[in-house]
C-alpha positions as CSV (number, residue, x, y, z in Angstrom):
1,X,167.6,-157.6,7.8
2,X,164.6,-155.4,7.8
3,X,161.9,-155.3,9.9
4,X,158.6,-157.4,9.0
5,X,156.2,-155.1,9.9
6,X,153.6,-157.8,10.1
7,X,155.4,-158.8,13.6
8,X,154.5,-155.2,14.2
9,X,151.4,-154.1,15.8
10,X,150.5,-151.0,14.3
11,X,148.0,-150.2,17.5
12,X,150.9,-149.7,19.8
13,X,152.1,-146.6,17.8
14,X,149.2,-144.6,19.1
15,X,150.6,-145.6,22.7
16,X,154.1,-144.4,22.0
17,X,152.6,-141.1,20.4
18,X,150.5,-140.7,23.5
19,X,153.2,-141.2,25.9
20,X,155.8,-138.7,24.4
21,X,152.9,-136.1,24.1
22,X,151.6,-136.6,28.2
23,X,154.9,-137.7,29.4
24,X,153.2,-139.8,32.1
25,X,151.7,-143.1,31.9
26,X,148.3,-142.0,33.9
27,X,147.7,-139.1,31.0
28,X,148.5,-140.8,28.3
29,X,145.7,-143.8,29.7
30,X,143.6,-141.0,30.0
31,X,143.7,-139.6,26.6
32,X,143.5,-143.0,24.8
33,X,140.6,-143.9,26.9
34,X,142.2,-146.9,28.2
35,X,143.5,-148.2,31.7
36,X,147.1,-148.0,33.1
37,X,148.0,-151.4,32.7
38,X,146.7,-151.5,29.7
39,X,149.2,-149.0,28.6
40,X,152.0,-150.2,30.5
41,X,151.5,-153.8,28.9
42,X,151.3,-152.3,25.6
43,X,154.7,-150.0,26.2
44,X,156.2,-153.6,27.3
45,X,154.9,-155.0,23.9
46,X,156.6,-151.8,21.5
47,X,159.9,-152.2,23.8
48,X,159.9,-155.9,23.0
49,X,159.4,-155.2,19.5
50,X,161.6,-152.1,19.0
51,X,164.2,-153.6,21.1
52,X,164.6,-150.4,23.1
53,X,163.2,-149.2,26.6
54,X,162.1,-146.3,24.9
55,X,161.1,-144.4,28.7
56,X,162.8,-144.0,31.6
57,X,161.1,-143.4,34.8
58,X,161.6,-140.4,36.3
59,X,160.9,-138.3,38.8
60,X,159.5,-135.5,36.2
61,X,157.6,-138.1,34.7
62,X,158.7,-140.7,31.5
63,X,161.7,-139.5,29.9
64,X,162.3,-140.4,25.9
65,X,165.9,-141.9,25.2
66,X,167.3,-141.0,22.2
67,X,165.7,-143.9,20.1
68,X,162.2,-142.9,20.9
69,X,162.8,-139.0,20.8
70,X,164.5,-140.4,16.5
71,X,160.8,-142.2,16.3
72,X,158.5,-139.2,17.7
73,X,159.9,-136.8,15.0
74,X,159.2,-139.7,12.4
75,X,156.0,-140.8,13.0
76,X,153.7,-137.6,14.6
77,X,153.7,-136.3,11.6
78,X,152.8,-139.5,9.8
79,X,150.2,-140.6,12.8
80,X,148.7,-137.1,12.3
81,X,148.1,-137.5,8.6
82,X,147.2,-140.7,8.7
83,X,144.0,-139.4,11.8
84,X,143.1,-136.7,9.3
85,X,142.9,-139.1,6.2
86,X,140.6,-141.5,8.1
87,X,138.4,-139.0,10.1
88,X,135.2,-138.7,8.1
89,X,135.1,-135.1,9.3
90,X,138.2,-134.3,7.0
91,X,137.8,-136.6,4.6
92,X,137.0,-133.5,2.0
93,X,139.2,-130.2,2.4
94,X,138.6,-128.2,-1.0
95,X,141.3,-125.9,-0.6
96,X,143.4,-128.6,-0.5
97,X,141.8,-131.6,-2.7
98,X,143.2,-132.9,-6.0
99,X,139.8,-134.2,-6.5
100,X,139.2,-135.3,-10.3
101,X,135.4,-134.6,-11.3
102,X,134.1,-136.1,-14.1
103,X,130.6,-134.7,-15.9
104,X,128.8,-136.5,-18.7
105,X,127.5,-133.6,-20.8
106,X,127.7,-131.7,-24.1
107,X,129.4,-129.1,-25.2
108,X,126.6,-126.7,-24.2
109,X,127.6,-127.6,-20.3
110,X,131.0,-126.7,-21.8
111,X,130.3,-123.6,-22.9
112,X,127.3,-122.1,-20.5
113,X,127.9,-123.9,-17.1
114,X,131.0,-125.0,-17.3
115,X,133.0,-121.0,-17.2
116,X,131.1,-119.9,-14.3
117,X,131.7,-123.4,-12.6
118,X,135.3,-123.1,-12.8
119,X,136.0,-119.5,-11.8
120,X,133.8,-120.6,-8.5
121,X,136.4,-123.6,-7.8
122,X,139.2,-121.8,-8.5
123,X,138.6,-119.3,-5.9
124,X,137.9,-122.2,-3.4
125,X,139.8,-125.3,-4.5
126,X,142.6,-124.6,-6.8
127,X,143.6,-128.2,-7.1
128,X,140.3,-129.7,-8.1
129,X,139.8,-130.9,-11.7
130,X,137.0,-131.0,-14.0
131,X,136.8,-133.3,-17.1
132,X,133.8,-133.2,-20.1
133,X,133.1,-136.4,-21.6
134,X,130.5,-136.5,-24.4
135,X,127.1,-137.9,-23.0
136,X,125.3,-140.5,-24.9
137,X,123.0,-143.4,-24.1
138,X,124.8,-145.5,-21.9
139,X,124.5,-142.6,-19.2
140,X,122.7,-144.8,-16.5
141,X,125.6,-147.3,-16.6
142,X,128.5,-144.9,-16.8
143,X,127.1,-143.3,-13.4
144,X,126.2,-146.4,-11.5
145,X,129.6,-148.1,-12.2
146,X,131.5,-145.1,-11.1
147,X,133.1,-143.7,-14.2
148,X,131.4,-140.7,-14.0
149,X,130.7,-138.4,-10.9
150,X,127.3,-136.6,-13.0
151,X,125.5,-136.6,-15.6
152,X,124.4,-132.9,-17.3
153,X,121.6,-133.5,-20.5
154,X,118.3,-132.6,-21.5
155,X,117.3,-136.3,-21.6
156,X,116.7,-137.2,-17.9
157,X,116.9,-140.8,-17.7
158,X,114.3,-142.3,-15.9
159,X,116.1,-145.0,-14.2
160,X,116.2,-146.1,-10.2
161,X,120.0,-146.6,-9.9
162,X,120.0,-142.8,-10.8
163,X,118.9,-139.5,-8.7
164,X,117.7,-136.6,-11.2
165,X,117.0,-133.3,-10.2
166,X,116.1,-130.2,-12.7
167,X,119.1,-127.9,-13.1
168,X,117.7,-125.2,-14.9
169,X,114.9,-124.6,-17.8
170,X,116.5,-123.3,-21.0
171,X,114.6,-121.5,-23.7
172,X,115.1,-122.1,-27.6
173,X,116.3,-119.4,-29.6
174,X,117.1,-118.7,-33.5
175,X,120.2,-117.7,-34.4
176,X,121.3,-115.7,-37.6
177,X,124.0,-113.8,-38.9
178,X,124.1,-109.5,-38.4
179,X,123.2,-108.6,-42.0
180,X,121.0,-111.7,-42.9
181,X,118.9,-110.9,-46.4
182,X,115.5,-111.7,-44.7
183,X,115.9,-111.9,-40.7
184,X,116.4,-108.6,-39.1
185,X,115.1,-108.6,-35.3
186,X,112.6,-111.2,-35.7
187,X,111.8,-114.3,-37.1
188,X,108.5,-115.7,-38.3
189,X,106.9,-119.0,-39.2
190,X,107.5,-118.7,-42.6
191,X,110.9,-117.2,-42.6
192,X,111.8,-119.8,-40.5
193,X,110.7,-122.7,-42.9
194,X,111.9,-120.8,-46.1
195,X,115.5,-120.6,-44.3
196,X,118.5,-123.5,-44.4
197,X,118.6,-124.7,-40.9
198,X,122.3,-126.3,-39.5
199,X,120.9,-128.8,-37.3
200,X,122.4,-131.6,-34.8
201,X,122.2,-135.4,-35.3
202,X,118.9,-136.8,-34.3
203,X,119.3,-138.6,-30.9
204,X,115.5,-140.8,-31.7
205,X,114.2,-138.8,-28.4
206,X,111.0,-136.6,-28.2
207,X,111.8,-133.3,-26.9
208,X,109.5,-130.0,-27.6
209,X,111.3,-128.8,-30.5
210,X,111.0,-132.3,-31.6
211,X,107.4,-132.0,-31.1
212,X,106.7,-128.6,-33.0
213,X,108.6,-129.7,-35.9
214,X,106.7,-133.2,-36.1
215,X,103.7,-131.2,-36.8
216,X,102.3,-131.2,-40.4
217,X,103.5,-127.4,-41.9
218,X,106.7,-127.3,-39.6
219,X,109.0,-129.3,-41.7
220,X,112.4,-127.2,-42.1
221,X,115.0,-127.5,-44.7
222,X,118.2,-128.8,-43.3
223,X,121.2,-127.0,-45.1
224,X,124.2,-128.9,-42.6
225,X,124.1,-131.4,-39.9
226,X,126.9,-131.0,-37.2
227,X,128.1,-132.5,-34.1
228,X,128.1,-129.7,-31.6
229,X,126.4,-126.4,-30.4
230,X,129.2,-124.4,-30.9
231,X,129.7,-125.8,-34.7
232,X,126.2,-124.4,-35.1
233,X,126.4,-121.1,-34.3
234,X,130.2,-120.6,-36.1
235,X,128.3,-121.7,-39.5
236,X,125.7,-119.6,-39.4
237,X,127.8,-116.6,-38.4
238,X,129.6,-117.2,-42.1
239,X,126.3,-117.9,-44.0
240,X,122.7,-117.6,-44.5
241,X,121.7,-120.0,-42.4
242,X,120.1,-120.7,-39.2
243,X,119.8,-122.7,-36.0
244,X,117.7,-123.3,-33.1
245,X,119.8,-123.5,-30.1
246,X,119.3,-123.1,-26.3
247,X,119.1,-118.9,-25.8
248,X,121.6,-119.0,-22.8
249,X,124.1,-120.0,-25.0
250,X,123.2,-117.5,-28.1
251,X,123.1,-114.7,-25.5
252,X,126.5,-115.5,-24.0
253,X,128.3,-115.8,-28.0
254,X,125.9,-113.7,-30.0
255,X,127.6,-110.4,-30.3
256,X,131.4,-112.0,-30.4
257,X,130.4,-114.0,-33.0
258,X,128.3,-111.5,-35.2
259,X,125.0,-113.3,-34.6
260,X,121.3,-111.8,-33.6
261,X,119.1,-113.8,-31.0
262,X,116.0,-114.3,-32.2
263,X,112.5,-114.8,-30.3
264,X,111.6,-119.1,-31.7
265,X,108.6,-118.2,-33.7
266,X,106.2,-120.6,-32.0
267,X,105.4,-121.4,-28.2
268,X,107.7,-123.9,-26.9
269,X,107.9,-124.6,-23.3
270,X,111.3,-124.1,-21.4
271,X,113.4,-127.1,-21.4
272,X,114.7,-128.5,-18.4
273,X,118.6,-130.1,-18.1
274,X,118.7,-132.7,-15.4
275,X,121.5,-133.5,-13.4
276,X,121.8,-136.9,-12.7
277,X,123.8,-139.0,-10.0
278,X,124.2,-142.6,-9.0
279,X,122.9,-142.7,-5.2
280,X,126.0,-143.8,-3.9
281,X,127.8,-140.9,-4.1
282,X,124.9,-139.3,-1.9
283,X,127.5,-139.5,1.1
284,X,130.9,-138.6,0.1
285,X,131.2,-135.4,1.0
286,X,133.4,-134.4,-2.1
287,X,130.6,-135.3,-4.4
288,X,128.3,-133.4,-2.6
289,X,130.7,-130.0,-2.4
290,X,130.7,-130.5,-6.1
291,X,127.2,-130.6,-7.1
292,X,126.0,-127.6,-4.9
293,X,128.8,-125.7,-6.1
294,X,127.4,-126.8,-9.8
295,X,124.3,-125.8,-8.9
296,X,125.5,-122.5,-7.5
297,X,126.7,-121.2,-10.2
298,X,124.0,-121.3,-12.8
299,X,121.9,-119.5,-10.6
């Protein structure tokens, strides 16, 4: 019949663990911070229990039989594991960690932060994992129920179950082809509005492109609608057209994909990306590790 550990208390393993390592009674009292009788009832208790002295009494101090010497080599390593798993100290060893990360962003997070972001935790936590999952409106209630770690996006949600913080500002840029008929370094007003823009979905938020093209004379003609950054800059690489997108990413993919970087022909303040948090991931120390280590490497 097996043994029901619930007739087992689990405290007296410490005691044993202590007793092999000191070897005397008075030690072992002394490294548990708890009196000698205390131990001695408690080695009574795991003998009862175990159904073995487990110590003899010697002169040399308490001598393991057999059984206990079988149970040491079990359980130290277990006890040991078990100390490190629940001291907050340790609770977060990157080099070690199979921690699962997941970000709420776009694929311009894939593309800009996202490389630089992984080289940095490979060279420091091998094991961790990242995972992308499209961000839409629902971003305050993904975070606060836990099923996402952060939140990357140009729309910071003003909400107080959420912490924001700017990540970076990122400047608008027009992208055309190398060899475009009319745009050759530069790109101005009216070129712009005489070109066929590919252009994302509208998301029904205000932001300062939004603004400029809202004004009467800025209308532009929209020649595709696509679902991604990167979609936008492989079509206008094989066409005429154009696109407004965020000039970190045209500087990184310009030249592989055959595309010039053009100055936006109007003013248009930099744009911040927020990253975004539910507060109660403000003390694991994981979470923490991950979003300086985000932070670090766009700067």
């Amino acid at each position: 019949m097996k043994l029901n550990l619930r007739s087992v208390d689990l405290n007296l393993l410490p005691v044993f663990d202590a007793i092999m390592e000191a070897g005397q009674l008075s030690r072992a009292a002394e490294t548990l911070g708890m009196s000698q009788p205390a131990i001695s009832a408690a080695l009574q208790r795991l003998r009862h229990t175990l159904g073995d002295p487990l110590f003899v009494r010697t002169r040399q101090g308490m001598l393991p039989t057999p059984r206990a010497r079988e149970l040491h080599r079990s359980l130290s390593q277990q006890l040991a594991a078990m100390r490190d798993t629940l001291d907050p100290a340790n609770r977060f060893v990157p080099a070690t960690s199979q921690r699962h990360f997941r970000v709420l962003s776009n694929d311009y997070f894939e593309m800009v932060v996202l490389p630089p972001l992984l080289a940095s935790l490979r060279r420091e936590a091998p094991g961790v994992v990242v995972e992308v999952a499209l961000a839409g409106d629902d971003i305050p209630q993904t975070l606060s129920t836990g099923q996402a770690d952060l939140a990357v996006d140009a729309f910071g949600t003003e909400n107080d179950q959420l912490h924001r913080q700017v990540l970076m500002g990122e400047r608008l840029a027009v992208v055309a082809r190398q060899g475009h008929p009319t745009l050759q370094g530069s790109c101005s007003k009216q070129q712009f509005l005489d070109a066929e823009h590919v252009v994302l979905p509208e998301r029904n938020r205000r932001l300062p492109l939004d603004q400029i093209l809202n004004k009467p004379g800025w209308q532009r003609r929209t020649g595709a609608r696509v679902t991604q950054f990167a979609s936008m800059l492989a079509n206008c690489s094989r066409s005429d057209m154009i696109a407004t997108v965020p000039e970190r990413m045209a500087q990184l993919y310009a030249h592989a994909l055959g595309l010039q970087t053009l100055p936006f022909p109007a003013d248009i303040p930099p744009l911040p990306v927020y990253l975004m948090w539910a507060p109660v991931l403000d003390n694991d120390p994981a979470h923490r590790w991950f979003r300086q280590r985000l932070i670090e490497s766009i700067t």
